[in-house]
Each structure stands twice: as structure tokens, then as C-alpha cells.
N, C-alpha and C positions, 0 to 999 in steps of 0.2 A: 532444550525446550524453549520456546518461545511464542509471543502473539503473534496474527495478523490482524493488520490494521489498527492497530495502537499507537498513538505518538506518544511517548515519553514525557515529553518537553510541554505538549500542550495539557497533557492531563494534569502535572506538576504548577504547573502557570492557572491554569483552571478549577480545576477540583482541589490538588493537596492540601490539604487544614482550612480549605476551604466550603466545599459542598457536594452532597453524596454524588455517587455515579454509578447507575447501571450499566454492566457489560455484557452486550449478549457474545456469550460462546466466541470468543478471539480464539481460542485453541486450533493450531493443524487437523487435531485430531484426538480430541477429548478421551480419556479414560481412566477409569474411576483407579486410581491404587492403590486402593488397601480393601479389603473385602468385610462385613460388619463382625463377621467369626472372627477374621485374623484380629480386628481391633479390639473385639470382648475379650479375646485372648489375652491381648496385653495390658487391662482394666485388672485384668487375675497377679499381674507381674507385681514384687513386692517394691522396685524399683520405681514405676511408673504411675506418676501419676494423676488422679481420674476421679469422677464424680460420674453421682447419679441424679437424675434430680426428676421429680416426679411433680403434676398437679393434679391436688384432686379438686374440679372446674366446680364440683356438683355437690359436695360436702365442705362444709366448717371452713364456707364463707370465700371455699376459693384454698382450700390451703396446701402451702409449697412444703415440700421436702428436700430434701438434700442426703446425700450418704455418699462418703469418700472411701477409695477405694485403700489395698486390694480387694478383689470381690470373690469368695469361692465360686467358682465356673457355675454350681448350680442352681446362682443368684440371677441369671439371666432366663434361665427355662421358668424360672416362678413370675417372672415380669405379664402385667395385665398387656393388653393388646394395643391399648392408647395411652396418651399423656404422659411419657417418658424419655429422657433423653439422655444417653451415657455420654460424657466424655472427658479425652485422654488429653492428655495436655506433650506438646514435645515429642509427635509421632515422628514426626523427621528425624529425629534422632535412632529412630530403630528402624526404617522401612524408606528404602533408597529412593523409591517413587514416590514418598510424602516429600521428600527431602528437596527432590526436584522441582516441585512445582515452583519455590521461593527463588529458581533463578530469574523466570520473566520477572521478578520485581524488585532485580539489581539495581534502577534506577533511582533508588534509595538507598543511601548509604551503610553497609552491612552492619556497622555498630548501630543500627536504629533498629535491625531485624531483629526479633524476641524469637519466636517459635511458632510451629505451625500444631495446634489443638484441634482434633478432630473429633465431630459429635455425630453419634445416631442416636435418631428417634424414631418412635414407631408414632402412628399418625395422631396428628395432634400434639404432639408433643414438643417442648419447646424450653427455654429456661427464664419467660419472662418478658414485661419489659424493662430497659434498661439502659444507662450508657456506659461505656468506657471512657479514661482518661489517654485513649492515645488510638492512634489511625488502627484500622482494620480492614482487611480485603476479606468478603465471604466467600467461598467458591465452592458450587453444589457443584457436590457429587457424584450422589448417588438420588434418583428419589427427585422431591418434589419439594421446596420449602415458599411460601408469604412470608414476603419482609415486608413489614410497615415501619414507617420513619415519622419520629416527631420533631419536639421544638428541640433546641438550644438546651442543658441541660450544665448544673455546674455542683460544688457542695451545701449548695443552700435547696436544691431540690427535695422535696417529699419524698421517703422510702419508707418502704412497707418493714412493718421492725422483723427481723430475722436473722437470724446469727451466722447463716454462711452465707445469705443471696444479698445482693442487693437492688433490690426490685422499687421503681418507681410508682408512689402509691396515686399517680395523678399520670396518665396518659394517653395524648389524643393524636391518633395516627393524620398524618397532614400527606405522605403518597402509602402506595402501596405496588408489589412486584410480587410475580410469582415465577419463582427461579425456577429454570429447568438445569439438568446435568450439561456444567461446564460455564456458565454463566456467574458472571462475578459482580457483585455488590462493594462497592467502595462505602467505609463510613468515617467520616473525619472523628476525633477527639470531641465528647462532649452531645453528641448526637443521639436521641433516643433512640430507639429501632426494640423493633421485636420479631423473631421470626416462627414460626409455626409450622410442623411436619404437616405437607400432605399428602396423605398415602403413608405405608408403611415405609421400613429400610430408606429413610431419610439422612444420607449423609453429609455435613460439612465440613469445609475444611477452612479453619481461620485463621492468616496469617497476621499476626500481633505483633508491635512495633512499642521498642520502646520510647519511653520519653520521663527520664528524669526529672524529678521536683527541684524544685531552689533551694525548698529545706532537705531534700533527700543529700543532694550534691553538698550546700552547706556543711552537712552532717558528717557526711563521709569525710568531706575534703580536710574538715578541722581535725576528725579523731587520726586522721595520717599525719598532720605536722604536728597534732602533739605526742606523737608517740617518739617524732623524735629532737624533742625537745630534752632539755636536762631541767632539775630544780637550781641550779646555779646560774640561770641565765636570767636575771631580778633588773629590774629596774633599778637607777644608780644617777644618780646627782651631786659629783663631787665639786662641779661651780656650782652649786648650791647661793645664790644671794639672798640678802636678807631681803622680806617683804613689806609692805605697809602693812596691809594686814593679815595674818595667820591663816584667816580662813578661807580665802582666796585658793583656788587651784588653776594654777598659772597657764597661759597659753603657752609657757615653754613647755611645762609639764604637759600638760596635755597633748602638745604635739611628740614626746617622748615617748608619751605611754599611748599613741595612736601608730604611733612609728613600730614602738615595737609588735605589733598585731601583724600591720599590713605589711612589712617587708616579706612576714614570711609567708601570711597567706597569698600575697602579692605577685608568688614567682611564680611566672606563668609554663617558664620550661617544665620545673617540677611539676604543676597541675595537669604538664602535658602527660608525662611521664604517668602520672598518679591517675589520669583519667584512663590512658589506655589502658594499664593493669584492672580498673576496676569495671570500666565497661565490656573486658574481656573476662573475667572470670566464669567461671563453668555454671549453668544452671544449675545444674543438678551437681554439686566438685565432689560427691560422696561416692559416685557410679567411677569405678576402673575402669578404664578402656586401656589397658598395656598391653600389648599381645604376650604372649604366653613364652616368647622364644624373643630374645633382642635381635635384632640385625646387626651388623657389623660395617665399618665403611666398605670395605673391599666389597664386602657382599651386596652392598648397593650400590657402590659401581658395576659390579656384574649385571645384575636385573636394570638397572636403566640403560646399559648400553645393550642389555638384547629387548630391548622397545618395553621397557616398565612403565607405568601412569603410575603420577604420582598424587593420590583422593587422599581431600581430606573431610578427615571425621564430622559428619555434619553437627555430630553433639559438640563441636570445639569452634569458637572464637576467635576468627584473626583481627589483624587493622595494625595499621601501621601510618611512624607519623614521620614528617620529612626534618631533620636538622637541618638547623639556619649553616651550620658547620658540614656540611655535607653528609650522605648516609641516610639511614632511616633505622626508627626504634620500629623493632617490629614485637608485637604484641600477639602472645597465644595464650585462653586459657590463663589467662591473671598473669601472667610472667612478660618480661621485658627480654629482646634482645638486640645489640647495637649491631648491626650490620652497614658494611658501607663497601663499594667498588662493585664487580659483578654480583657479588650476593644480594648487594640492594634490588640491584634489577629482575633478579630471582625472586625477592623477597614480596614487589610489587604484584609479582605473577601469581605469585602464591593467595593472596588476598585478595585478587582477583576473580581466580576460575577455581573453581572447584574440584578440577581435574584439571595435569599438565601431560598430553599427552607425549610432545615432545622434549621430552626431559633429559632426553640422555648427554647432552649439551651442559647439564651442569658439574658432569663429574669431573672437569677440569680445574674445577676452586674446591681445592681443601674446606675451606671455611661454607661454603654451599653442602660440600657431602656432610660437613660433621652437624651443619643445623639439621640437615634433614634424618641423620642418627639422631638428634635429641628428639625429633619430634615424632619420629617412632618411636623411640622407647617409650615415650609418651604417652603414645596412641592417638595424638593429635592428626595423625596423616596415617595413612597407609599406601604400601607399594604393590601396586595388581601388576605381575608380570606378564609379559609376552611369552614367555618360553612355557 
């Protein structure tokens, strides 16, 4: 899948954390994939999940609801006809053609991609206004939605008090758009917007990007090196000299006890290592995806040399990072693995494309058949066969 008439290069140079963009309709050939049943379906799954969010415009001042799924199926037949919007968070993960659409927007590097949430609403309905802390692409689907865009927005902003939404209690639309199916809405980090069903079976699909905090990464990065720290490892002064005065904490001291902080939080190989496991970890790591039966190496040499593709699971996580020492750490799914020589070059391809359809070319490296056993048993890839 792909645009036309998109530049990459200019839109990133122009718009990215820069300023919104409307897209009309760049698709070959728009259509909608997933249908509003299949996705109320998956709202019902105990695994998946989903909100509901309701406004009543005309009652108690304006007031929003919320309700987290799952939802017994005949939660959706009691639904009034306006001001409602379901939705599913990480369709891509269940439904091959949501999964799809996220490839025109490789141009952004895959550890920044979150998931793609898909929402219907029946007319009217909407979840607010509001911003997020990180880039979003809207892409109508189905149906008819008004985006209106405001000011600049940060944690000092007015919200309306509410325990699941976070709804701006002050906002003034500065444009406005009325998407049709297959048109796409860019909205940087920080940017109000609000969007509005019009017409019934309004669907969107929003691809979410992350973008870690200082304190998130701080947080994380500290609770990993002291996990593997010991209690033995103390501060120690055995040239100890005498002072002038006692109460003095010395600039040797302090550059001792500043030394021992930063060397370790300091190492940048480790933080490499340490980031990829943690910005590859599973969304959802409680959902199995093992297939039911392992593969075997011989048996995936068979199926790749009678023409296997080798997919992977769009619920799984690759990235990989390059050794100053040659090689590359390749990251799936929170796990680390060092690969280097032809596997490397396997490994690039793998983080790459989503599917390899010429693959049979790898059963020559031992160390290429036996990754791609682990990442089956896994369930991190899977092997769709030719035969």
C-alpha cells in the first residue's frame, strides 16, 4: 500500500511537530477495512481494548460518559441513534487490512509507531475537544467526520474535571475540515482538534505515535541499572585527608559521589541495549500469539524453499541497532538478539518489510534458520506457505 503524490521528505521538513495537514484522499484506491459489526465484535473480545463514550449535548450542562469495554454484544442494539462513539484501541493487531494501512507511514521510524485505534460513531458523535502528547494521522473511513483545530495546548491547559476523558474546558476552533472516506488529517503533538460524526457509521482510523517523557525514560532507565547494582558497591575514601573544617563536603568528594551516579547511568551502549528492549516490548505482553504446533528448522527450510513469506505479527515489535563492533542488536518484543554476518543483513530486512517474500535465500545460515525458529515459537513472525 502506498500514496500518490506525497513527498516524504517535504511533509517531514514542513508539517512534522510542526503544523497540521490536510490530505485529500492520496490512496490508489481507498477502502474501508474493517466493517462497523466486525469492529463492535472485537469491543465484545475480553482481550481488546475499547471504550464507549457518549454526550448528552442537551442534558446536565453538556455531560460526557465514558464505559470501558468488554461490552456484551447487546450493548450496541440499546445505543440511541446520535452522540456516540465506540472505540477499539490496536485493531491492527487483529485485522490484516488495519494493520496495513501503517505501512505508507514508514517514513517514520517504526519504534515511534504505537497502534492504529479505530472509532465509530453514529452522527454526532465524537469524544470531545482535546489534545494529545504525541503526532496523529486521522484517516476517514467510513462516513463523514468535522475536524476543527485550535490553539497550542500544554499541562497548564483548562480540563473539564472527569475521570477518564480529558476534555478541554476552554476551546476556540481557529480551521475546520470536513473529511470524506480516505482523507487524512495530520495533527502534531499539543494541537487541540475536535472531530464530529456526520451522518451515521462514521469511521476513523488513528495512527498513534509514540513519544516518551524525560521523566518516563529517567524512570525506566534508573529502575534497570539499579536492579543490577549490589549493596556492596558504597562509596569509599581510603586517601581520606584531614580537612580545615569538618563540615565542608569536599570537591573531591563530590566529584566521587557524582562519578559514581554517572558512569553508570552514563553508558550509552547499555542505554542502547536497554532502550531497544524497552521500546520494543509487547503492548498488550499478557495476549499469546504461539501457534499451537512449533516448527522445526528442517521444516522451515522446506516451506521457504518451496516459496514461503515470511509475516510478521503486526502485534510484535522489531528495531534493531548497529554495533560500533560490527553486527547488529536485533530487538523483538522486549528481547535482545546479537546477530552479525549474513544474519545482520537478514535481520535489517526483517525490520524493514513486513513481509519477505523472497526468503528462501536464507536457509543457507544456520544462525538465520535458528532466529527465525525462535521467532516462531514465538509467534512474533509467521510462515504463509507456497505449497
Amino acid at each position: 500500500m502506498h500514496f500518490t503524490d506525497f513527498d516524504p521528505e517535504a511533509f517531514l521538513r514542513d508539517h512534522w511537530q510542526k503544523a497540521p495537514l490536510l490530505i485529500r484522499n492520496p490512496w490508489p484506491d481507498w477502502r474501508n477495512p474493517i466493517d462497523p459489526e466486525e469492529l463492535a465484535g472485537l469491543a465484545c473480545e475480553e482481550e481488546v481494548e475499547s471504550r464507549l463514550v457518549a454526550h448528552a449535548a442537551d442534558t446536565d450542562g453538556g455531560r460526557w460518559a465514558a464505559e470501558h469495554g468488554p461490552f456484551p454484544e447487546d450493548r450496541f442494539g440499546a445505543l440511541p441513534p446520535q452522540q456516540w462513539t465506540l472505540l477499539v484501541q490496536a485493531v491492527d493487531h487483529y485485522v490484516p487490512g488495519v494493520a496495513a494501512l501503517v505501512a505508507p507511514f514508514r517514513f517514520v521510524p517504526n519504534w515511534r509507531i504505537d497502534d492504529v485505534m479505530v472509532s465509530l460513531a453514529a452522527d454526532g458523535g465524537g469524544v470531545g475537544p482535546h489534545f494529545d502528547q504525541y503526532d496523529v494521522f486521522l484517516i476517514q473511513g467510513l462516513g463523514r467526520r468535522r475536524w476543527q483545530i485550535g490553539a497550542m495546548c500544554d499541562d497548564s491547559s483548562a480540563l473539564l474535571p472527569h475521570d477518564d476523558l480529558r476534555l478541554l474546558a476552554d476551546f476556540e476552533p481557529a480551521e475546520e475540515w470536513l473529511l470524506e472516506p480516505g482523507d487524512i488529517l495530520y495533527i502534531p503533538p499539543g494541537i487541540a482538534h475536535n472531530g464530529v460524526a456526520v451522518g451515521e457509521n462514521c469511521m476513523t482510523y488513528s495512527i498513534g505515535f509514540r513519544a516518551p517523557s524525560r521523566s518516563e525514560l529517567i524512570a525506566h532507565w534508573t529502575d534497570h541499572v539499579l536492579a543490577a547494582l549490589n549493596d556492596d558497591d558504597r562509596y569509599a575514601d581510603p586517601d581520606l585527608r584531614l580537612q580545615d573544617n569538618p563540615g565542608e563536603i569536599s570537591a573531591e568528594a563530590i566529584g566521587k559521589l557524582h562519578a559514581m551516579v554517572t558512569e553508570k547511568m552514563g553508558d550509552r551502549d547499555a542505554f542502547a541495549r536497554w532502550f531497544g528492549e524497552y521500546s520494543t516490548a509487547p503492548k498488550y505482553p499478557d495476549i499469546d500469539w504461539r501457534p499451537e504446533e512449533p516448527v522445526d528448522a528442517a521444516e522451515i527450510r522446506r516451506r521457504l524453499e518451496a516459496g514461503g513469506t515470511l509475516v510478521r505479527n503486526p502485534a510484535s515489535r522489531f528495531a534493531f541497532v548497529r554495533r560500533d563492533a560490527g553486527g547488529v542488536l536485533l530487538f523483538v518484543d522486549g528481547e535482545c538478539f546479537a546477530c552479525g554476518g549474513e544474519t545482520g543483513a537478514f535481520v535489517e530486512r526483517l525490520c524493514a518489510e513486513d513481509r519477505i517474500v523472497d526468503a528462501a535465500g536464507l536457509t543457507g545460515s544456520e544462525m538465520a534458520t535458528g532466529l527465525i525458529e525462535t521467532l516462531l515459537d514465538r509467534g512474533s513472525v509467521a510462515l504463509e506457505t507456497g505449497d
